[in-house]
C-alpha positions as CSV (number, residue, x, y, z in Angstrom):
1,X,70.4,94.1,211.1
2,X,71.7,91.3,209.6
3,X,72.7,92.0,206.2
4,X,71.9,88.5,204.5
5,X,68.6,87.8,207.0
6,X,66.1,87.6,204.1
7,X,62.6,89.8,205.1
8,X,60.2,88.8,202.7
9,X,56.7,90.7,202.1
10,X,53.8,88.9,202.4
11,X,53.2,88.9,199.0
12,X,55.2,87.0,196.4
13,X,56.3,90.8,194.4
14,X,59.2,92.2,195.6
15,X,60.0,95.6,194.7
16,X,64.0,96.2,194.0
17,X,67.1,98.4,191.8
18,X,69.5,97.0,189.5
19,X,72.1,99.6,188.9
20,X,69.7,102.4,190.0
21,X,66.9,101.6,187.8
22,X,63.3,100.0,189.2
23,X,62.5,96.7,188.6
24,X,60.2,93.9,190.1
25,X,61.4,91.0,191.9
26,X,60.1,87.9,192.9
27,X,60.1,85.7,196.0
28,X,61.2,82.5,194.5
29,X,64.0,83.9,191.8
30,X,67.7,84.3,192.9
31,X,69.6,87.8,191.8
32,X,71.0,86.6,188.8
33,X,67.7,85.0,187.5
34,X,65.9,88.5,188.1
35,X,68.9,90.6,186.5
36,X,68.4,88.4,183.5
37,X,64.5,88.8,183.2
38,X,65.3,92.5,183.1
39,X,68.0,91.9,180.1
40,X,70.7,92.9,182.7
41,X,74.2,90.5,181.4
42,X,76.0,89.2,184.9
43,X,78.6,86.8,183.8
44,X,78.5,83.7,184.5
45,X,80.9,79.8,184.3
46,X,79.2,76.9,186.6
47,X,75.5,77.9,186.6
48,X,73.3,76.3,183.8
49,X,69.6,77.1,185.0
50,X,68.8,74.9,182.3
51,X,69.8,71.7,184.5
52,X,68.8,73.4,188.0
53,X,72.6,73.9,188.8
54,X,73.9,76.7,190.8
55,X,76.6,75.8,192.7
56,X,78.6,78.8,193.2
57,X,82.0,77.6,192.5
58,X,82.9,79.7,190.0
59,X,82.4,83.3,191.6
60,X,82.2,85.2,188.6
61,X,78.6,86.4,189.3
62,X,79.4,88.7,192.1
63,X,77.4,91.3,192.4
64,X,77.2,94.4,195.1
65,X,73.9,94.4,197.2
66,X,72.3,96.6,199.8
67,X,69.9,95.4,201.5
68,X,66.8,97.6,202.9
69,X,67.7,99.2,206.1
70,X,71.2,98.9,206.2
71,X,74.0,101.4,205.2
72,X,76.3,98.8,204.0
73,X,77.0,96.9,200.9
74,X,78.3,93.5,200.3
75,X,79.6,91.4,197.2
76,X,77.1,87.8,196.9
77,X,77.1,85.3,194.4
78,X,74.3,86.2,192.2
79,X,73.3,82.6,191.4
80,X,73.0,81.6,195.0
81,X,71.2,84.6,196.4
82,X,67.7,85.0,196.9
83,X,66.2,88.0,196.3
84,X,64.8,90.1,198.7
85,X,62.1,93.6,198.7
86,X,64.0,96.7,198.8
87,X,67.5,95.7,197.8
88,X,69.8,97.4,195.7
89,X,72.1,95.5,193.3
90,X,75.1,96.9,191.3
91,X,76.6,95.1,188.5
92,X,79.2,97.4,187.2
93,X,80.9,99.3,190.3
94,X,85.0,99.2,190.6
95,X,85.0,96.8,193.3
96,X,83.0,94.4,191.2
97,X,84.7,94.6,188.6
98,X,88.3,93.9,190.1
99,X,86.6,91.3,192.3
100,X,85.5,89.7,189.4
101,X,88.7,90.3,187.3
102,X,90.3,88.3,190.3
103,X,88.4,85.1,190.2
104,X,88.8,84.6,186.7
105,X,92.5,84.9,187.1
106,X,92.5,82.3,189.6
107,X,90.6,80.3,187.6
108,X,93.2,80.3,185.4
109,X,96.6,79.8,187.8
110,X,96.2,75.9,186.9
111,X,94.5,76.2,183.7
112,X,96.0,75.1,179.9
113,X,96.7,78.4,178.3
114,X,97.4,76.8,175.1
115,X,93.9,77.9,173.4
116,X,94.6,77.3,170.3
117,X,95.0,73.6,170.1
118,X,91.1,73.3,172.6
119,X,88.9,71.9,170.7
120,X,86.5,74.9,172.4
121,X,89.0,77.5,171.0
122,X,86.7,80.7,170.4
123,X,83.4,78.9,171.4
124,X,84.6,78.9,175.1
125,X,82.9,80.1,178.0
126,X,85.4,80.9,179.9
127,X,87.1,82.9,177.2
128,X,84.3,85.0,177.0
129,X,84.4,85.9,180.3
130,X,87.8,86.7,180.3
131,X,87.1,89.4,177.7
132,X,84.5,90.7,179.5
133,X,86.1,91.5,182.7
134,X,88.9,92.7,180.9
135,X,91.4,90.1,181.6
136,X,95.1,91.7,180.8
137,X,97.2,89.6,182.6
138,X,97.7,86.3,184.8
139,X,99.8,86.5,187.5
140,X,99.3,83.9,189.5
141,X,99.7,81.1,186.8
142,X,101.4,77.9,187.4
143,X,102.7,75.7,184.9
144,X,103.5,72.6,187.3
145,X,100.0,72.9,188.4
146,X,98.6,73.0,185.0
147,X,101.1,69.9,184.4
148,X,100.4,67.6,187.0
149,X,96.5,67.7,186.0
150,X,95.6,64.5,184.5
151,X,94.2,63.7,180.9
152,X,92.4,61.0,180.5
153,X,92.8,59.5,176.7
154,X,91.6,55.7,177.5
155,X,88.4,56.0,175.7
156,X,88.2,55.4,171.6
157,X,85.3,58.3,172.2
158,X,85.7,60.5,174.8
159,X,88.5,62.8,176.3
160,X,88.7,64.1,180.1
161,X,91.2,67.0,179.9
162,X,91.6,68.0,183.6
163,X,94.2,71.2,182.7
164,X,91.0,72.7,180.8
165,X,88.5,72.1,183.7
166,X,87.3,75.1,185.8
167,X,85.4,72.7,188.4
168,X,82.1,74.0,187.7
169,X,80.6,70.6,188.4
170,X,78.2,70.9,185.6
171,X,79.2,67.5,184.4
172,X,78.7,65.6,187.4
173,X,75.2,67.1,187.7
174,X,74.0,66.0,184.4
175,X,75.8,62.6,184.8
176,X,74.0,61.9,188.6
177,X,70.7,64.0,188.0
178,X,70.1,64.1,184.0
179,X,71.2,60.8,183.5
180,X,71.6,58.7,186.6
181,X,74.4,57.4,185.4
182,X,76.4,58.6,188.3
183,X,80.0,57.9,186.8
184,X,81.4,61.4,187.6
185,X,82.5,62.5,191.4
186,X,84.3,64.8,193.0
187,X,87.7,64.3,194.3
188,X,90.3,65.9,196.4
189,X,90.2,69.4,198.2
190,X,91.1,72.8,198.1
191,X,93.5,73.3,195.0
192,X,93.5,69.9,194.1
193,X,89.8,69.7,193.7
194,X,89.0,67.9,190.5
195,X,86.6,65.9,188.7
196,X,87.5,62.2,188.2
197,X,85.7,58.4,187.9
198,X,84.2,56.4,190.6
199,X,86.7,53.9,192.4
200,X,89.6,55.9,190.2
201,X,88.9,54.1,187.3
202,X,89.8,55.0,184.0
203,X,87.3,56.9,180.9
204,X,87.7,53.7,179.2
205,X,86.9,51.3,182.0
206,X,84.7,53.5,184.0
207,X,80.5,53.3,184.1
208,X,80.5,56.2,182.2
209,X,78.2,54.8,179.1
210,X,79.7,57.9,176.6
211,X,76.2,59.6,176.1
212,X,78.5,63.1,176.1
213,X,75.8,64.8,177.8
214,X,78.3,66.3,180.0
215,X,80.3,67.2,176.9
216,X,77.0,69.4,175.6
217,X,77.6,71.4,179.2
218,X,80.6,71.8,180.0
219,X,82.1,75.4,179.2
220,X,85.4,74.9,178.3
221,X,87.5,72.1,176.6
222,X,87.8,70.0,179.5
223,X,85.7,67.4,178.1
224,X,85.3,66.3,174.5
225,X,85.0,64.0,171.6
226,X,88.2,61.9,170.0
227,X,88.7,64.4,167.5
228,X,89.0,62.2,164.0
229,X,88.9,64.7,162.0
230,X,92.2,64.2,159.7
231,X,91.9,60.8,160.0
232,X,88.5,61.5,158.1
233,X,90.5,63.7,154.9
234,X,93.4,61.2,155.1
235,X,91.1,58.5,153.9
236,X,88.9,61.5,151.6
237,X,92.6,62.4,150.4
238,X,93.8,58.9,149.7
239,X,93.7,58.6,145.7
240,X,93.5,54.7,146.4
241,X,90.9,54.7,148.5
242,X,86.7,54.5,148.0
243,X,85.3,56.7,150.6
244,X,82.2,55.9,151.7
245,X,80.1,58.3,153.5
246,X,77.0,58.6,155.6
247,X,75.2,60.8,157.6
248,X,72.3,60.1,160.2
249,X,69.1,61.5,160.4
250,X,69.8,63.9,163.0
251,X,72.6,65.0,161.8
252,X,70.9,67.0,158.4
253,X,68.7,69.2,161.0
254,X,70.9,69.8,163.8
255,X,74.0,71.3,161.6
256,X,72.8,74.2,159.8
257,X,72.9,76.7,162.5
258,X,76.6,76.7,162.8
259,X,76.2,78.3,159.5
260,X,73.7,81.1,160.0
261,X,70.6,79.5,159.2
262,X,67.8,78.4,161.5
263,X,67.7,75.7,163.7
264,X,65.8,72.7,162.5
265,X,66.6,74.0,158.9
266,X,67.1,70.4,156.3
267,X,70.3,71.0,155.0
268,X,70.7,67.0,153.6
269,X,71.2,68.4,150.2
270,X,74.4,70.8,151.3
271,X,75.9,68.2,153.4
272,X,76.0,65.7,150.1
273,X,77.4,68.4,148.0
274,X,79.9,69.6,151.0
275,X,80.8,65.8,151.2
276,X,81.5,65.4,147.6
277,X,83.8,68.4,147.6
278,X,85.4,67.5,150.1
279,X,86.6,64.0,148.4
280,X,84.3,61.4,149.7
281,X,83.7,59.1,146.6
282,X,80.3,57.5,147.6
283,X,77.4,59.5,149.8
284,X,74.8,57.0,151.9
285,X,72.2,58.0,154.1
286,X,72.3,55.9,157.2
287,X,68.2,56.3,156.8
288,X,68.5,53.4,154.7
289,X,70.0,51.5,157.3
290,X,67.1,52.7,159.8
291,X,65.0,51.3,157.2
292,X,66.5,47.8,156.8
293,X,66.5,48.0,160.9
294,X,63.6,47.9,160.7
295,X,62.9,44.8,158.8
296,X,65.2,43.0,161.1
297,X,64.4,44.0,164.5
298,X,60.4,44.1,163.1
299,X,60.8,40.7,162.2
300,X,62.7,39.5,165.4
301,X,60.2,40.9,168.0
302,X,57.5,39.4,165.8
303,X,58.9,35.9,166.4
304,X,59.9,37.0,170.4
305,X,56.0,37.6,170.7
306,X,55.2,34.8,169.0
307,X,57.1,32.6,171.3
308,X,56.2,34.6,174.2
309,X,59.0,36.2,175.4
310,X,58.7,39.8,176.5
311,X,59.6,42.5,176.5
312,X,62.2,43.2,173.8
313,X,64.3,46.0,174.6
314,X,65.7,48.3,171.4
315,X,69.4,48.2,170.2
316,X,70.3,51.1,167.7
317,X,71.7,53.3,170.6
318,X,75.2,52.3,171.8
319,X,75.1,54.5,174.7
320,X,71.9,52.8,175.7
321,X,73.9,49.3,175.1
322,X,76.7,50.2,176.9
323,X,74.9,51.2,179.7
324,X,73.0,47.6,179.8
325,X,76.3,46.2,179.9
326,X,78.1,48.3,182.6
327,X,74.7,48.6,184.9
328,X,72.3,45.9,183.8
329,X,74.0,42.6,182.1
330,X,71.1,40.5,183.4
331,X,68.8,42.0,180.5
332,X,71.1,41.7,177.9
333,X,68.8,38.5,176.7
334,X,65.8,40.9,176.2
335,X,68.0,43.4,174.1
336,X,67.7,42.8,170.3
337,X,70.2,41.4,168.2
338,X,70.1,43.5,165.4
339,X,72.5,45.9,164.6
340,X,72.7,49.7,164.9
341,X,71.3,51.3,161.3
342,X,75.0,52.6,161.0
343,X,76.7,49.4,161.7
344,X,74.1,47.6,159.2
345,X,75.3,50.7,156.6
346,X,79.2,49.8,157.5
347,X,78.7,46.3,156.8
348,X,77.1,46.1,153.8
349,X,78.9,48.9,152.7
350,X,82.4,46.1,152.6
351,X,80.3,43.6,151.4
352,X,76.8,44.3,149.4
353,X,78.0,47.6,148.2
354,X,81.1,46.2,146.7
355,X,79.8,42.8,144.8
356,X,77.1,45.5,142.9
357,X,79.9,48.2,142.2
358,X,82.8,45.6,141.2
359,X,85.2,47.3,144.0
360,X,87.6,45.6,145.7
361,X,86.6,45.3,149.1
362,X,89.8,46.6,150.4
363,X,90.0,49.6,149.2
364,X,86.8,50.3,151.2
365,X,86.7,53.1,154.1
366,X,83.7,53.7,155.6
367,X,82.9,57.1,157.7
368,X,79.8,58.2,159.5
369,X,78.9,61.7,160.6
370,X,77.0,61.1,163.2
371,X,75.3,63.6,166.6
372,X,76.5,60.9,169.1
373,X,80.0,60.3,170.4
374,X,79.3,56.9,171.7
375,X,78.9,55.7,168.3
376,X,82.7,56.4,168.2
377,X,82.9,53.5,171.0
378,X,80.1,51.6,169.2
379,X,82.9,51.0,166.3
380,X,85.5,50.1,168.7
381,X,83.4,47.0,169.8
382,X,85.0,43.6,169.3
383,X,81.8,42.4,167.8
384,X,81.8,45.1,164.8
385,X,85.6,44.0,163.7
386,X,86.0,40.9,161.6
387,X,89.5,40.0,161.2
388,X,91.1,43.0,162.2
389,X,88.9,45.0,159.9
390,X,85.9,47.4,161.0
391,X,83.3,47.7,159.7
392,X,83.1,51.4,160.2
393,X,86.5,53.0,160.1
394,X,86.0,56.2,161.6
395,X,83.0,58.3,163.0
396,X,82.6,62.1,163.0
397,X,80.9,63.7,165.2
398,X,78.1,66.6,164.1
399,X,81.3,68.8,165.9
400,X,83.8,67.5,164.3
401,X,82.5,67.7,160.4
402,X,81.5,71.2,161.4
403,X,84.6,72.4,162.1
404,X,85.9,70.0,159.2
405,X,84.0,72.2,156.7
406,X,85.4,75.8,158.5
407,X,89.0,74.9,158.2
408,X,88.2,73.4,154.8
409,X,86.6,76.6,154.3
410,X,83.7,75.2,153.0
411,X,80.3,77.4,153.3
412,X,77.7,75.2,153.7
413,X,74.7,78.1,153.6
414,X,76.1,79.0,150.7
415,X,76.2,75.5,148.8
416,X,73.7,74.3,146.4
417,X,72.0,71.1,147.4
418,X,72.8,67.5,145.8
419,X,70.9,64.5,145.6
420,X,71.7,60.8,146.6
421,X,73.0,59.1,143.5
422,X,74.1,55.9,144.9
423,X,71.2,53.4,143.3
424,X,71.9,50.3,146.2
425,X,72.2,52.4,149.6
426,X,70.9,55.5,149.7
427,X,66.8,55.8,149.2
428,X,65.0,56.4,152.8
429,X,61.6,56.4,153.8
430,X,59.6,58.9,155.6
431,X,60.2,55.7,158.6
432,X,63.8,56.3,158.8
433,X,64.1,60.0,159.0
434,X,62.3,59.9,162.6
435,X,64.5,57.4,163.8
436,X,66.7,60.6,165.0
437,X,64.1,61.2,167.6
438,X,62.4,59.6,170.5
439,X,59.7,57.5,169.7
440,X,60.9,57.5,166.3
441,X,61.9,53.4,166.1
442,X,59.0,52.2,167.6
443,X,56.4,54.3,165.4
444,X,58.7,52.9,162.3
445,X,58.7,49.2,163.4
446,X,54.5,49.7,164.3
447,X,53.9,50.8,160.5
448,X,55.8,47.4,159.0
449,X,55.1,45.3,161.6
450,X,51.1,45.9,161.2
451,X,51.6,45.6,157.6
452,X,53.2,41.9,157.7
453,X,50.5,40.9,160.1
454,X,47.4,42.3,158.4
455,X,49.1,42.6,154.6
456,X,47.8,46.1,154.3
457,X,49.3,49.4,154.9
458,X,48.4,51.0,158.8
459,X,45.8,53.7,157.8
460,X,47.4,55.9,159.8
461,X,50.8,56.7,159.0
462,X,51.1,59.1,162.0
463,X,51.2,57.2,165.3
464,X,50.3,60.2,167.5
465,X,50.0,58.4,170.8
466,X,53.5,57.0,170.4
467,X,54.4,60.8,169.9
468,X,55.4,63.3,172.7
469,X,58.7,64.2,174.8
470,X,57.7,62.7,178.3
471,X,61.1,60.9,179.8
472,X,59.0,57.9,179.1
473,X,55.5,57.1,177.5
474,X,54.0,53.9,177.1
475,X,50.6,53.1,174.9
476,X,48.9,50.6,173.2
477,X,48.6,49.3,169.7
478,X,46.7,47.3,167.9
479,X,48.2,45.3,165.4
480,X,45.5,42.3,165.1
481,X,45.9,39.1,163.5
482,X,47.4,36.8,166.4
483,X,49.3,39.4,167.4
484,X,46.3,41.2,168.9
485,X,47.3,44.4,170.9
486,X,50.9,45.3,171.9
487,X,52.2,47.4,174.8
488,X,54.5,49.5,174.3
489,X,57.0,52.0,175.9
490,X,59.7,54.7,174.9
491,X,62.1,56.3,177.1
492,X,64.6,58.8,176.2
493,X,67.2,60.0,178.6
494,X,68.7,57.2,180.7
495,X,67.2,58.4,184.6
496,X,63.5,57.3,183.3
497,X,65.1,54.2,181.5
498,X,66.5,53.3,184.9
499,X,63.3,53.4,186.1
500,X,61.7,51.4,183.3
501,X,64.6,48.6,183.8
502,X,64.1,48.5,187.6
503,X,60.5,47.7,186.9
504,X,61.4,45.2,184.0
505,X,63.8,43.3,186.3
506,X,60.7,43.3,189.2
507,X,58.3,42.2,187.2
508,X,55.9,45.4,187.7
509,X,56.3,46.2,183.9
510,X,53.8,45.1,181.1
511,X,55.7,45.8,177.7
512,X,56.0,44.1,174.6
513,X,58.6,46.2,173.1
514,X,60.9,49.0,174.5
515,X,62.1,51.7,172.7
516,X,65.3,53.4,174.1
517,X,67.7,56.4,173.6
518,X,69.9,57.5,175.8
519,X,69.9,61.1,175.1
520,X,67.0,63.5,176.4
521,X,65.1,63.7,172.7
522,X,67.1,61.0,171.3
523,X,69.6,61.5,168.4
524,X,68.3,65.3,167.8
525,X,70.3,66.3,170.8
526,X,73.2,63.5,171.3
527,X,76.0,64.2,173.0
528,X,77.7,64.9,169.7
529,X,75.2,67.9,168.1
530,X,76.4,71.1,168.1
531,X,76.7,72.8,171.6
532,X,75.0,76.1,173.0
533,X,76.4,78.3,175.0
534,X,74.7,78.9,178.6
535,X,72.0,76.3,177.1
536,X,71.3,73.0,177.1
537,X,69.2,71.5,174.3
538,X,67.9,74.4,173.2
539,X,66.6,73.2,169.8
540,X,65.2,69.7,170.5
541,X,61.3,70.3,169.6
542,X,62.4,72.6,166.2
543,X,64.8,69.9,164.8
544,X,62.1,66.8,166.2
545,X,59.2,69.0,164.0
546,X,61.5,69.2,160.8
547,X,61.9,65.1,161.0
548,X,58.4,64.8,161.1
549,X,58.2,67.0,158.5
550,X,60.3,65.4,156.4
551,X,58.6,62.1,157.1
552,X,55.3,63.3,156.1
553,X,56.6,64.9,153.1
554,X,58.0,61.7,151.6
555,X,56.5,59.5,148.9
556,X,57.1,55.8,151.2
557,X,57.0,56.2,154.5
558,X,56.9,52.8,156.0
559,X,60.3,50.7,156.0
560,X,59.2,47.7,154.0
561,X,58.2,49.8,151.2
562,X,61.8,51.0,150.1
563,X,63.2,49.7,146.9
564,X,66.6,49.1,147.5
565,X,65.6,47.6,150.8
566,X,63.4,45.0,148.9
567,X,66.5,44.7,146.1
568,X,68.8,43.6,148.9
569,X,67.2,41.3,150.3
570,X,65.8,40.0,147.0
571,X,69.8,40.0,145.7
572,X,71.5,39.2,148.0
573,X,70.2,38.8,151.8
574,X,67.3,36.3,150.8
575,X,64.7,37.6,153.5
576,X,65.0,39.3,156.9
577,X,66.1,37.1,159.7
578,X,67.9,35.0,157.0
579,X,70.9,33.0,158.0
580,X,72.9,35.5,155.9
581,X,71.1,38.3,157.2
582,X,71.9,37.2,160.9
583,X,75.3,36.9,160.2
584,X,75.5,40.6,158.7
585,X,73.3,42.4,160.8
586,X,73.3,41.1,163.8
587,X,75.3,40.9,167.3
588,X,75.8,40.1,170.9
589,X,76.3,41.6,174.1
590,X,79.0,41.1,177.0
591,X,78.8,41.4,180.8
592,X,80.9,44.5,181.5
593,X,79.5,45.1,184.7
594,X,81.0,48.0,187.5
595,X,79.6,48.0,191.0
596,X,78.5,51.2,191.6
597,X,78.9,52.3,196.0
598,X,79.6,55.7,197.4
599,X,82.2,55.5,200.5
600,X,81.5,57.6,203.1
601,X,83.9,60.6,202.0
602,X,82.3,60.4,198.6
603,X,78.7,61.3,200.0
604,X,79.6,63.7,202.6
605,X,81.8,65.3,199.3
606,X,78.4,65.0,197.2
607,X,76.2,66.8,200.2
608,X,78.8,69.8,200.1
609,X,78.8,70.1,196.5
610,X,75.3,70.6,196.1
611,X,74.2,72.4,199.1
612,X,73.7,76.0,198.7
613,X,74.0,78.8,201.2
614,X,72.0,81.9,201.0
């Protein structure tokens, strides 16, 4: 008998051992997936069943099987292996455990064995699987190998490191399949197999629109965020320097686990007194700047409708920009002008912020803490930089200040909460806390823009049917006055916004406004949150509730209705859409555009990388 011809029962249970004990199996579940209903640990380094991806690369998942009616064993990849009724699988024998003691020392012969300086260092995968096949030595490492591996440091945001890459392929799965982005391929063969750019382009150059969702899966430190962290405390440190701080609305519930407490859990109030101790001299709230947003891109799709031209596409995600430039310049017309809320906080933060505090404008650094490394690119952008200054110096991700608080040794469970003090920047209404989730934006804009068409407050503060977590949603609103009834869509995740732009661009879509966010959830789970290990956004829906929370829980919750909003543009902007407030808060686009075709040798490398043999 063939030992992998798979016999299945007629019916769908499958009766089985792990490690001698009894357990029930099913038809459609690989070995590994059974072995973990059953709380039985096989490690693991390229499968993430969160994504669908199995590709067997890594080897570490061996496991020793017999199968029914045959007297001999054999070591499978537990990931790619079906089960089967009547097999016997071991976990733990000496064979195993030597096998697997082997591959991980391979995986190693051309890996950086600095650890210390990864930015993954103790929150790494494949260190943890090291440990637990006991890893003692590494004989087969090769430091020319590890040298001629090629970094990639083009990008102000993101970092390819291909000595820390294990060639799990994770990335290019959530690039191609997650995203449909599709920037990530695989190159060469055998022990030069790697991970590179379409066309051998660089980070910088490449179609890769720096969501980081392949940062939030990869295991080790091969891929990564600009780290800008002492950059950050240079400025903090600086004596002759105003440090201005702020932190997005995703950031205050998708933080607090790093420190022991739920996830979801508000911790605004520790990061303003973690902040303060840490130097910064003024604390914003970028929800301020979702709120003035607001009142710009509110006003702007009011006059687009007005004049007929539809639909308008949202602009506060830079991933989601960069990706209409690189993939889709011909809509750049129907993206809104105005600014990102943190770009709109920079600005005014060297301007506004100044002329009411009687600081000099130079002394001015702005930083933002923000769950979203393409925010670090967003700064970079020619557009944002007036004279050779920025208007936002540096950006953190929600990473980067977490381990900025560690080494500072700063405790941030333990740390009484502060309040915002600031009396020009820093209020927020219950409109700009849910911009850190899908949906979020366009549930803000509907509350003000019903209000300056019909002069009253929406009834319903709650928008439930622009609320849920498909890939995209559309509804309708009634606004009335001339307006009438406005069509509307959201996307989140840029596959289904692929979709939605395909139909734009044929003339099969009926939408007024757009809402977009490049990341699955939207800010909650950008690609600079905090990662989890052998999960991938695991905490969406619990930090999405706690923003909803927090906007019900406040006393304004529609944009139009904040005070300092209303004193800036009564002091100093004039009214939204001004002259002044165009030139502050508002941008343009450019036609970075990169081909995307597959050669030959590309697909045929894509059909072997996926295919799976059982």
């Amino acid at each position: 008998m063939d030992p992998f011809e798979i016999t299945q029962p007629e019916s769908d249970a499958l009766t089985a051992t792990i490690n001698g004990t009894a357990v029930d199996g099913r038809a459609d579940e690989t070995i590994l997936d059974c072995a973990r209903r059953h709380g039985v640990y096989i490690p693991t380094l390229c499968e993430l069943s969160d994504i669908d991806h199995a590709p067997g690369t890594c080897r570490v998942c061996l496991v020793e099987i017999r199968t029914k009616g045959s007297d001999k064993t054999h070591l499978v990849a537990s990931c790619t292996t079906p089960m089967q009724d009547g097999i016997e699988i071991r976990t733990r024998t000496p064979e195993l455990r030597e096998m697997q003691r082997l591959q991980v020392e391979l995986l190693l012969a051309d890996h950086d064995q600095d650890c210390a300086t990864c930015i993954r260092h103790g929150k790494c995968d494949l260190q943890d699987v090291a440990q637990f096949v006991g890893l003692r030595q590494n004989r087969f490492y090769d430091p020319a190998r590890v040298e001629a591996r090629p970094v990639d440091n083009s990008s102000p945001a993101l970092i390819r490191n291909m000595k820390r890459c294990i060639r799990c392929q994770r990335c290019i799965a959530i690039c191609r399949d997650g995203q449909g982005v599709d920037a990530l391929i695989q190159i060469g063969s055998g022990l030069d197999t790697a991970v590179g750019l379409r066309h051998g382009l660089t980070q910088k150059n490449s179609a890769c629109v720096t969501c980081g969702q392949c940062v939030l899966v990869c295991p080790t430190g091969a891929l990564g965020e600009r780290d800008e962290t002492d950059r950050a405390l240079e400025m903090m440190y600086d004596p002759e320097l105003v440090t201005v701080v702020q932190f997005a609305p995703a950031v205050r519930v998708g933080f607090g686990e790093e420190f022991g407490l739920p996830p979801g859990t508000n911790v605004e109030g520790q990061i303003i007194t973690a902040l303060k101790m840490l130097g910064a001299g003024i604390v914003l709230d970028t929800n301020w700047g979702a709120d003035l947003v607001i009142m710009e891109e509110g006003t702007e799709l009011l006059h687009r409708l007005a004049e007929k031209q539809r639909p308008t596409f949202s602009s506060c995600c830079p991933a989601w920009i960069n990706f209409v430039e690189r993939h889709y310049p011909d809509i750049m017309p129907m993206l809104s002008t105005t600014k990102s809320p943190q770009q709109c906080v920079g600005t005014l933060a060297k301007t506004y912020l100044p002329e009411k505090m009687g600081i000099d404008p130079a002394r001015i650094r702005v930083i933002s803490i923000m769950p979203c490394i393409a925010k670090k690119d967003e700064i970079a952008r020619r557009q944002l930089i007036h004279d050779g200054v920025p208007e936002v110096d540096v950006v953190l991700s929600t990473r980067e200040f977490a381990r900025l608080l560690q080494r500072e040794r700063i405790d941030l469970k333990s740390l009484p909460p502060s309040t915002f003090d600031n009396p020009y920047m820093s209020e927020y209404s219950g409109a700009g806390a849910i911009f850190g989730t899908t949906g979020g934006v366009m549930e803000a804009a509907i509350r003000t823009m019903y209000f300056v068409v019909n002069g009253r407050e929406l009834e319903q503060a709650e928008i439930e049917q622009l609320r849920g977590f498909d890939g995209m949603r559309a509804a309708q609103v009634h606004l009335g006055g001339d307006i009438g009834t406005v069509k509307v869509a959201m996307c989140h995740g840029l596959k289904p916004t692929r979709q939605v732009v395909e139909a734009v661009r044929a003339g099969t879509a009926d939408y007024d406004f757009i809402e977009v966010m490049a990341c699955p959830g939207g800010c909650v789970d950008g690609g600079g949150t905090l990662r989890s290990k052998k999960a991938y956004l695991p905490h969406a829906l619990k930090r999405r509730a706690t923003l909803f929370g927090i906007d019900r829980d406040r006393p304004v919750r529609q944009s139009h209705r904040n005070e300092q909003v209303q004193a800036l543009y009564r002091d100093y902007l004039g009214a939204p859409n001004s002259e002044k407030a165009h030139h502050l808060l508002h941008t343009w686009y450019t036609d970075r555009k990169i081909e995307m075709t597959q050669t030959v040798r590309e697909v045929w490398a894509d059909i072997k990388m996926i295919g799976k043999v059982y």
